[in-house]
PyMOL commands that place a pseudoatom at each C-alpha (Angstrom):
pseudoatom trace, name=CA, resn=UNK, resi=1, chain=A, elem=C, hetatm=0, pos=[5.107, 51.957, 73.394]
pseudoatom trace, name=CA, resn=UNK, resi=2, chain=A, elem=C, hetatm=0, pos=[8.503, 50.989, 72.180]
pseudoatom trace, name=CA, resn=UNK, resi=3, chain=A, elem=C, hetatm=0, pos=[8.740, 49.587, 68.420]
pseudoatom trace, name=CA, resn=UNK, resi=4, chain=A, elem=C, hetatm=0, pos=[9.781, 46.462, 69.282]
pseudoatom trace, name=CA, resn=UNK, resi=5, chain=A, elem=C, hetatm=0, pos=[6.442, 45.792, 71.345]
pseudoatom trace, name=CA, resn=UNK, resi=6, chain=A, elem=C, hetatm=0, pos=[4.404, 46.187, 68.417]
pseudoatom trace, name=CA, resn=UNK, resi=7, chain=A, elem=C, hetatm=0, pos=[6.738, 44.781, 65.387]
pseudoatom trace, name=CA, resn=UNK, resi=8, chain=A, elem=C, hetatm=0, pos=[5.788, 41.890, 63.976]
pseudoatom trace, name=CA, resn=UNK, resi=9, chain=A, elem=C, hetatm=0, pos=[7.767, 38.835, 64.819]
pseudoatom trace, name=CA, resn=UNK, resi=10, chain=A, elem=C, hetatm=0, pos=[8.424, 35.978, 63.105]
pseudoatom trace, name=CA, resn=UNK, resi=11, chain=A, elem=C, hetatm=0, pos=[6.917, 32.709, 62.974]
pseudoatom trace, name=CA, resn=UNK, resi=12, chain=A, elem=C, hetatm=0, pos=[7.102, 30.580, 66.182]
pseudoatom trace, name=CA, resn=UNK, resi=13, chain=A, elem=C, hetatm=0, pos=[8.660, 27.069, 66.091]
pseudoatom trace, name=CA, resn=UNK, resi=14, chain=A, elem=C, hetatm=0, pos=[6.777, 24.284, 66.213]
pseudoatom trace, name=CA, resn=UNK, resi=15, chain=A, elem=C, hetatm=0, pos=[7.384, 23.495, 69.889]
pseudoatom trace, name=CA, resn=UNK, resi=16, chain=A, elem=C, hetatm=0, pos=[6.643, 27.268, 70.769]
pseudoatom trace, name=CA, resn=UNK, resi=17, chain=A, elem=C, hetatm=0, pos=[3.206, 26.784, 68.736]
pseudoatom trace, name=CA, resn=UNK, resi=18, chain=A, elem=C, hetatm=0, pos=[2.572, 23.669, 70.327]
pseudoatom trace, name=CA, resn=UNK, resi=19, chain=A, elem=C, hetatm=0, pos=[2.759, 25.577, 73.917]
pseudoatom trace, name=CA, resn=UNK, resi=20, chain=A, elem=C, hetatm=0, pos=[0.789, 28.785, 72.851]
pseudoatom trace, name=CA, resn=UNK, resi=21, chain=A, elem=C, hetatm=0, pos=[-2.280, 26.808, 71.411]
pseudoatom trace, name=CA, resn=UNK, resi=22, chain=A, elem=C, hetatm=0, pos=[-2.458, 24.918, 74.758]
pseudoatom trace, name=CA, resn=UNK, resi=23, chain=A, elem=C, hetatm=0, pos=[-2.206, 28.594, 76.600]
pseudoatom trace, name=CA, resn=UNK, resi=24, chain=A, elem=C, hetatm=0, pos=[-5.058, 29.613, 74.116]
pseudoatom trace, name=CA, resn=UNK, resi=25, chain=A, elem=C, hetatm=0, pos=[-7.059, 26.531, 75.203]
pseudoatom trace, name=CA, resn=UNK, resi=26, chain=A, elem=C, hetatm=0, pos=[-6.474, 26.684, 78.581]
pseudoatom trace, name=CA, resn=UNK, resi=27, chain=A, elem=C, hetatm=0, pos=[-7.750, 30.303, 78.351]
pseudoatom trace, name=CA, resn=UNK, resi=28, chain=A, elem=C, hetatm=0, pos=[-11.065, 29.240, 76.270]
pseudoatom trace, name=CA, resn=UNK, resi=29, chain=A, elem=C, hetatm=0, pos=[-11.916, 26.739, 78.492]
pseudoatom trace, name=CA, resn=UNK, resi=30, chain=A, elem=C, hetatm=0, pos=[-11.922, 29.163, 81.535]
pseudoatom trace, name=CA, resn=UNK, resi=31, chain=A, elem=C, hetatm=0, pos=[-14.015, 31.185, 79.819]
pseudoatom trace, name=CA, resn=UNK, resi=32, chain=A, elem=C, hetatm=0, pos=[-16.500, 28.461, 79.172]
pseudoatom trace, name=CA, resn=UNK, resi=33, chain=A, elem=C, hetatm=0, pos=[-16.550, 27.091, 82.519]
pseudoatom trace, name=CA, resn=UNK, resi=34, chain=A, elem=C, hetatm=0, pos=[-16.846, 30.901, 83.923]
pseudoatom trace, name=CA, resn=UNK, resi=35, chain=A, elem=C, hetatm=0, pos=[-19.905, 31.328, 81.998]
pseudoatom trace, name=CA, resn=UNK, resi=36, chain=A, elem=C, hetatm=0, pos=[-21.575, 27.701, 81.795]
pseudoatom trace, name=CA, resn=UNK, resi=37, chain=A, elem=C, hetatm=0, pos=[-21.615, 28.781, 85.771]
pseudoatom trace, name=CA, resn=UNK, resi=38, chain=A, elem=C, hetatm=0, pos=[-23.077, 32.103, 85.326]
pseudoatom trace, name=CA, resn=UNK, resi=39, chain=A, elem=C, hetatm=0, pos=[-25.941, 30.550, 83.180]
pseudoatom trace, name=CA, resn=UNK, resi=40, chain=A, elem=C, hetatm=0, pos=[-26.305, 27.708, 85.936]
pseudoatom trace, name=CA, resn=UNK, resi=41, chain=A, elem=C, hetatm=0, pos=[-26.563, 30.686, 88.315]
pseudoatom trace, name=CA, resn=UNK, resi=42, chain=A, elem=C, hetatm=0, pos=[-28.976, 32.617, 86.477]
pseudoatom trace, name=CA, resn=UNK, resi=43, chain=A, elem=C, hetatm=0, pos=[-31.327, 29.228, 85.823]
pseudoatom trace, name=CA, resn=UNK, resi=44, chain=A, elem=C, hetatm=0, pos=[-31.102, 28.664, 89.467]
pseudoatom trace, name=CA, resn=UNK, resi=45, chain=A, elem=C, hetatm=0, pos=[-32.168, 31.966, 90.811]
pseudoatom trace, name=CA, resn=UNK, resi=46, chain=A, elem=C, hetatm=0, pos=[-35.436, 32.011, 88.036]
pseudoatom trace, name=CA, resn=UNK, resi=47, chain=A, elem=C, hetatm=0, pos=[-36.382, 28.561, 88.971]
pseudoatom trace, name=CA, resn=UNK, resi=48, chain=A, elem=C, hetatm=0, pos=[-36.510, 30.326, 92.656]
pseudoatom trace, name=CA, resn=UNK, resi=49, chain=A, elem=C, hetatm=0, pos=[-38.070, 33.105, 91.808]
pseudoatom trace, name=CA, resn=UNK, resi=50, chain=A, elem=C, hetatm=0, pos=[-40.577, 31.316, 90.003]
pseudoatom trace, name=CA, resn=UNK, resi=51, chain=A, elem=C, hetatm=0, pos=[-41.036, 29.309, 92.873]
pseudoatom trace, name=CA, resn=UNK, resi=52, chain=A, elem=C, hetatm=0, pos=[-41.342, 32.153, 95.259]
pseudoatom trace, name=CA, resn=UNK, resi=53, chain=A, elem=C, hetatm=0, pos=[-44.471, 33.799, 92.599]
pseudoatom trace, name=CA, resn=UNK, resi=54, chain=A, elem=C, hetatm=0, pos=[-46.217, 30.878, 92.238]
pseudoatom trace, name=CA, resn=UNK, resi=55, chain=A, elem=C, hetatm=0, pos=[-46.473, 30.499, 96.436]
pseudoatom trace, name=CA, resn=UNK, resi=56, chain=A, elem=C, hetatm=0, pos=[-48.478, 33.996, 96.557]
for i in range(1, 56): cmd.bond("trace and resi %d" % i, "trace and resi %d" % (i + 1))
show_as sticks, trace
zoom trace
């Protein structure tokens, strides 16, 4: 790694702040969405296999 990668940098202007919290959001929000469907996945495939147990 070169020093400049991992020197601290100043403080962003409003504008550029503006923009990176929006990136940050953006990036939260996928998250979310990626695993509100991964729980709605899950609850799906126990409600079959609940299903499937209580036919035997």
């Amino acid at each position: 790694m070169r020093f400049d990668e991992i020197a601290p940098q100043g403080p962003l202007s409003p504008e550029q702040a503006r923009l990176k919290s929006m990136k940050d959001r953006v990036k939260r929000d996928q998250q979310a969405v990626k695993a509100e469907r991964a729980r709605q996945q899950m609850h799906k495939a126990q409600q079959d296999l609940s299903a499937i147990n209580r036919q035997k």
